[in-house]
PyMOL CGO cylinders between C-alpha atoms (Angstrom):
from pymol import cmd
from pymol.cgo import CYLINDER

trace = [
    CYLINDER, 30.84, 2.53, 3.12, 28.12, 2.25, -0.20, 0.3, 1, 1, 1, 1, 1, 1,
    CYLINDER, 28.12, 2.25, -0.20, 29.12, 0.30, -2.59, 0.3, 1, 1, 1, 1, 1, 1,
    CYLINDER, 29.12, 0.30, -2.59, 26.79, -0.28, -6.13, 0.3, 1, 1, 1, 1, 1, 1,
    CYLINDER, 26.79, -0.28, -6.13, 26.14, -3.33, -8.04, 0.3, 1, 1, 1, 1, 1, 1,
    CYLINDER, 26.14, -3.33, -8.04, 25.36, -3.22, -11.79, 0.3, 1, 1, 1, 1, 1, 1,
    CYLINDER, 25.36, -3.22, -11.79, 23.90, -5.92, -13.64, 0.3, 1, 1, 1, 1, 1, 1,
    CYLINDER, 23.90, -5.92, -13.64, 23.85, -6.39, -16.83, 0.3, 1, 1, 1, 1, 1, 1,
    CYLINDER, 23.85, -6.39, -16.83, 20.98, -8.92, -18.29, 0.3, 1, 1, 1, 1, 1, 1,
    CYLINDER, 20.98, -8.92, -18.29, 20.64, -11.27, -21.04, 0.3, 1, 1, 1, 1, 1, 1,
    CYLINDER, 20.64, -11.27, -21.04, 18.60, -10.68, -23.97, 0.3, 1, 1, 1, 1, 1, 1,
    CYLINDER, 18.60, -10.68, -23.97, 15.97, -12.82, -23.05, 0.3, 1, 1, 1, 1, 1, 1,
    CYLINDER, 15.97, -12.82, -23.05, 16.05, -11.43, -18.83, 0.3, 1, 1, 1, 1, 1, 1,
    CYLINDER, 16.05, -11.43, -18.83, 11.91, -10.78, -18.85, 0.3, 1, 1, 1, 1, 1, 1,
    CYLINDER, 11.91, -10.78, -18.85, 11.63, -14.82, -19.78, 0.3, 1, 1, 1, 1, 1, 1,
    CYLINDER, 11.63, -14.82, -19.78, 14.26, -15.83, -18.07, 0.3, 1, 1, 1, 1, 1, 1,
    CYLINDER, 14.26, -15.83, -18.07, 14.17, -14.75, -14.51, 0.3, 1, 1, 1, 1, 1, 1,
    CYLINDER, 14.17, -14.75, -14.51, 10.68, -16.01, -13.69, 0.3, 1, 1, 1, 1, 1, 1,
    CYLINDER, 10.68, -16.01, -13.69, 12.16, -19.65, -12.87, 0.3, 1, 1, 1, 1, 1, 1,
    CYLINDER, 12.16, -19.65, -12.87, 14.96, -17.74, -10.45, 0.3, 1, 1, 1, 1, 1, 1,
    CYLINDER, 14.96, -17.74, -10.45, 12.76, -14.85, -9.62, 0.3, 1, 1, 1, 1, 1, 1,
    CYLINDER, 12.76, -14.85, -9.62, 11.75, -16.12, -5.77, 0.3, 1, 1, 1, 1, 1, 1,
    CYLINDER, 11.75, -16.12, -5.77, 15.05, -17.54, -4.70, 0.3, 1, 1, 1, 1, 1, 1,
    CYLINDER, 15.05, -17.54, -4.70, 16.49, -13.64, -6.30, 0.3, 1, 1, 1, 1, 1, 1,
    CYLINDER, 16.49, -13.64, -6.30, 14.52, -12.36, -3.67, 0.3, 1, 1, 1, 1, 1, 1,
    CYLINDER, 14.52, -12.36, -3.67, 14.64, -14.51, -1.08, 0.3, 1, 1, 1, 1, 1, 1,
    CYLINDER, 14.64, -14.51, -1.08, 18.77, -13.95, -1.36, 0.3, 1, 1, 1, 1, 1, 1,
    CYLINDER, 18.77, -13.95, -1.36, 17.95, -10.13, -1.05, 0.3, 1, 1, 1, 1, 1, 1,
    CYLINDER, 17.95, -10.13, -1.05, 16.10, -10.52, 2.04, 0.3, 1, 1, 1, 1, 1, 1,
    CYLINDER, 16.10, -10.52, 2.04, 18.54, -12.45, 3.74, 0.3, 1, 1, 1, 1, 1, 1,
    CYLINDER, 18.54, -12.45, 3.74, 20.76, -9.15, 3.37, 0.3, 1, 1, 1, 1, 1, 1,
    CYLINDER, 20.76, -9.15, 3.37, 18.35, -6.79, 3.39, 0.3, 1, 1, 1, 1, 1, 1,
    CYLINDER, 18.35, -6.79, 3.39, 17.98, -8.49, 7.25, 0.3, 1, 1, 1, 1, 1, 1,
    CYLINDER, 17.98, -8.49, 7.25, 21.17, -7.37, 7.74, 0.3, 1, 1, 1, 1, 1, 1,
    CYLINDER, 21.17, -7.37, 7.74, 21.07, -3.71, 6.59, 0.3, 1, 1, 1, 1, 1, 1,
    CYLINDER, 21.07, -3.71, 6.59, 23.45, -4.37, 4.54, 0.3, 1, 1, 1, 1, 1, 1,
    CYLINDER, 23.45, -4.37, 4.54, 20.97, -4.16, 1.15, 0.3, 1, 1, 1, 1, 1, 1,
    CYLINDER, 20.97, -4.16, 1.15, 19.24, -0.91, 1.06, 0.3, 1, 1, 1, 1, 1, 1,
    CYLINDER, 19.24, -0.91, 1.06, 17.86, -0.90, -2.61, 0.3, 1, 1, 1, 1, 1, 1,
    CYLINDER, 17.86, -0.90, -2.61, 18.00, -1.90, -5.71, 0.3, 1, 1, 1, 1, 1, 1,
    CYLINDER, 18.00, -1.90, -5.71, 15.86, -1.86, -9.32, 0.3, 1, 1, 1, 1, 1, 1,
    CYLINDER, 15.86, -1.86, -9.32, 16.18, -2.14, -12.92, 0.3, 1, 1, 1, 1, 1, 1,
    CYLINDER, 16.18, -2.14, -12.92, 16.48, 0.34, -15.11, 0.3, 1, 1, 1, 1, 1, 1,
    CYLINDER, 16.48, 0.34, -15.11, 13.32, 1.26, -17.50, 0.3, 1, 1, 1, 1, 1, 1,
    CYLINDER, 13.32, 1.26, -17.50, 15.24, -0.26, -20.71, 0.3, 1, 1, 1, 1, 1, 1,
    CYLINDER, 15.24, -0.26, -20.71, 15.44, -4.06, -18.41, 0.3, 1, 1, 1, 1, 1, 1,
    CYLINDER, 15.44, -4.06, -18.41, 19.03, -4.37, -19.82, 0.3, 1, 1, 1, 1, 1, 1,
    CYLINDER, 19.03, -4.37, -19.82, 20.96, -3.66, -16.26, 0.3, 1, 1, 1, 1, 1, 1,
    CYLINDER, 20.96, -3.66, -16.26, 19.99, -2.69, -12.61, 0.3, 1, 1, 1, 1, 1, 1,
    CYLINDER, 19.99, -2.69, -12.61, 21.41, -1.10, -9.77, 0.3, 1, 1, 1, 1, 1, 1,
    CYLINDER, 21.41, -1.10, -9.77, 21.27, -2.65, -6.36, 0.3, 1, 1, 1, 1, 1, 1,
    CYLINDER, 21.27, -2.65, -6.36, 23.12, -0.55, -3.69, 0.3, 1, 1, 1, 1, 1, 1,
    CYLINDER, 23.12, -0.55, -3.69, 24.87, -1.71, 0.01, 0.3, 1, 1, 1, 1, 1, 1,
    CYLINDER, 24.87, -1.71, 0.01, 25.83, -0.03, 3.01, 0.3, 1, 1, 1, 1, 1, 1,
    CYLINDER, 25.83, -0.03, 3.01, 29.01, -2.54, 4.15, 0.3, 1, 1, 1, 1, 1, 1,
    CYLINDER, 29.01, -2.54, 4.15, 32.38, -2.48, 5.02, 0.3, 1, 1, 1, 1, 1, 1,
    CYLINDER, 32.38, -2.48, 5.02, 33.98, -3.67, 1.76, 0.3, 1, 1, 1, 1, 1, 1,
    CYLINDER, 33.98, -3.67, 1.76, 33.32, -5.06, -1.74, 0.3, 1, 1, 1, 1, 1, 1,
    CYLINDER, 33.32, -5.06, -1.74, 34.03, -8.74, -0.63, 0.3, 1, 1, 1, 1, 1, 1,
    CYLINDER, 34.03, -8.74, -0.63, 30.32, -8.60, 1.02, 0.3, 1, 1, 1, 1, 1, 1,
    CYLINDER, 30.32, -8.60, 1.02, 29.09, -7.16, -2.15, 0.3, 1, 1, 1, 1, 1, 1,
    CYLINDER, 29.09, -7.16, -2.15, 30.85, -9.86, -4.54, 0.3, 1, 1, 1, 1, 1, 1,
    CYLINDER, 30.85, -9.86, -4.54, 29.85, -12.54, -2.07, 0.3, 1, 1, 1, 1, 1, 1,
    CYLINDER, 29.85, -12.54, -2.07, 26.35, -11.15, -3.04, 0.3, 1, 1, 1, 1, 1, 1,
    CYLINDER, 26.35, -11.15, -3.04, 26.49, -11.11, -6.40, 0.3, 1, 1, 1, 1, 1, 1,
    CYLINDER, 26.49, -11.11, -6.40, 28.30, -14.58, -7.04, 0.3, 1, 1, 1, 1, 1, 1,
    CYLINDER, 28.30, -14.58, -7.04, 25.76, -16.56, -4.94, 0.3, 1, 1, 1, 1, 1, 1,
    CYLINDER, 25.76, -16.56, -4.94, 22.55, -14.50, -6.50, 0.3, 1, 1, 1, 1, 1, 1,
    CYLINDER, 22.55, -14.50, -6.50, 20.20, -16.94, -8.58, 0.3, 1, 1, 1, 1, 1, 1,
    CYLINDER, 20.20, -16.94, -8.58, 20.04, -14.52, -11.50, 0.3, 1, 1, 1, 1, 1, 1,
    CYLINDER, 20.04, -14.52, -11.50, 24.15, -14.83, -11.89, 0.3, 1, 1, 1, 1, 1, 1,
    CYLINDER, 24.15, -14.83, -11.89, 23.84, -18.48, -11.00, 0.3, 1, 1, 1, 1, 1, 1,
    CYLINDER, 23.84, -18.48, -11.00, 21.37, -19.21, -13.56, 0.3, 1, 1, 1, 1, 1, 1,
    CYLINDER, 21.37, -19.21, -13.56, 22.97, -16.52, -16.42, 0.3, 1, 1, 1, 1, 1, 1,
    CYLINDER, 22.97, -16.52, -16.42, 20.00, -13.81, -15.64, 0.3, 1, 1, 1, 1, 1, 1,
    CYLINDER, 20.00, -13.81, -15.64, 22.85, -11.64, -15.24, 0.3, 1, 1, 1, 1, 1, 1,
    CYLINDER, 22.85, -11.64, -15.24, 25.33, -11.88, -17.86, 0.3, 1, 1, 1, 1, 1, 1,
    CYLINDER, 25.33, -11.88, -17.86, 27.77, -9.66, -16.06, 0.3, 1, 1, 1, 1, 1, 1,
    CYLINDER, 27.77, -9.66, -16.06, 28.25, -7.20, -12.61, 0.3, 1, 1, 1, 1, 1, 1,
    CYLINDER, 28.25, -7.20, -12.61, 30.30, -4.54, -11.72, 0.3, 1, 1, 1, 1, 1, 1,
    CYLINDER, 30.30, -4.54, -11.72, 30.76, -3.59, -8.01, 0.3, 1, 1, 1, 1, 1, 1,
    CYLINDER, 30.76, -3.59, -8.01, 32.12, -0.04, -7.15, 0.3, 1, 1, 1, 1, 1, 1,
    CYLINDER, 32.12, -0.04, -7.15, 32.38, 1.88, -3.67, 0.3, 1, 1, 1, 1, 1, 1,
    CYLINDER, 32.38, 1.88, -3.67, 30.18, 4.68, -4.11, 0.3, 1, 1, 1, 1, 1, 1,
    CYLINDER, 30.18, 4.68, -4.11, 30.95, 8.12, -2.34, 0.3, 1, 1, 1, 1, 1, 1,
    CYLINDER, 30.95, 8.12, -2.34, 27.66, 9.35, -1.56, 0.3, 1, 1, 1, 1, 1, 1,
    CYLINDER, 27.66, 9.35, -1.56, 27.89, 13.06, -0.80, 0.3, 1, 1, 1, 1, 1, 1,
    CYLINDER, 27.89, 13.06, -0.80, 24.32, 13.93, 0.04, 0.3, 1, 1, 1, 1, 1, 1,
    CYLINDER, 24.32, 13.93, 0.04, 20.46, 12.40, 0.44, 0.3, 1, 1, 1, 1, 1, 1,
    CYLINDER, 20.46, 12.40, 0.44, 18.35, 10.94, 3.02, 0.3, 1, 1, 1, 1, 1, 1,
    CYLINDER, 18.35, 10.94, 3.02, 19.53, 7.30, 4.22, 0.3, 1, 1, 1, 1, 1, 1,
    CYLINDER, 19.53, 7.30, 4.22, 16.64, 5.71, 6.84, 0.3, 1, 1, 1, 1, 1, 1,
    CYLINDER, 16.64, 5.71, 6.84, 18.62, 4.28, 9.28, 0.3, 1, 1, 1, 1, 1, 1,
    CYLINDER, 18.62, 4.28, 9.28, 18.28, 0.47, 9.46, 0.3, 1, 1, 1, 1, 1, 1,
    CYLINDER, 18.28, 0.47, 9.46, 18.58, -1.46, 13.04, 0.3, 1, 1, 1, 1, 1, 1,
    CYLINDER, 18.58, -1.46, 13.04, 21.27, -3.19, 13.96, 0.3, 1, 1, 1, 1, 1, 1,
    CYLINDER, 21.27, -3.19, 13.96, 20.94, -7.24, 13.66, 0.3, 1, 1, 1, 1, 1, 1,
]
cmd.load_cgo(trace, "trace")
């Protein structure tokens, strides 16, 4: 199943992610190892972002999102996870671990 992740940032998210910004990615690439990340970017505006999953439920996603630097640190000031019914596009198929 895909599931979405919306952040929402603070006011001051340009400023305040470079202290978090390596250990944010680092975090992604430990799932993106997995194929369980497949993408993710802000928005133009750099008040939210969407990061989207390929997993079996929203625990994996939450699990994500609650051990993330930026939510750690208040980057984020809030998320939103939703299963996301995607009905066409290409996906590149990512190897099993």
């Amino acid at each position: 199943m895909y599931y979405t992740l919306t952040y929402h940032f603070a006011d001051n998210y340009i400023s305040a992610r470079a202290a978090h910004r390596i250990q944010h990615f680092d975090h992604i690439t430990k799932y993106k190892a997995t194929g369980q990340f497949l993408m993710g970017g802000a928005f133009d505006d750099q008040k939210s972002a969407l990061l989207i999953f390929k997993v079996d439920n929203a625990s994996v996603v939450k699990e994500f999102a609650t051990t993330d630097p930026y939510v750690i640190n208040k980057v984020v000031t809030n998320w939103e996870c939703k299963q996301w019914n995607m009905v066409t596009g290409d996906v590149i198929p990512v190897p099993e671990p």
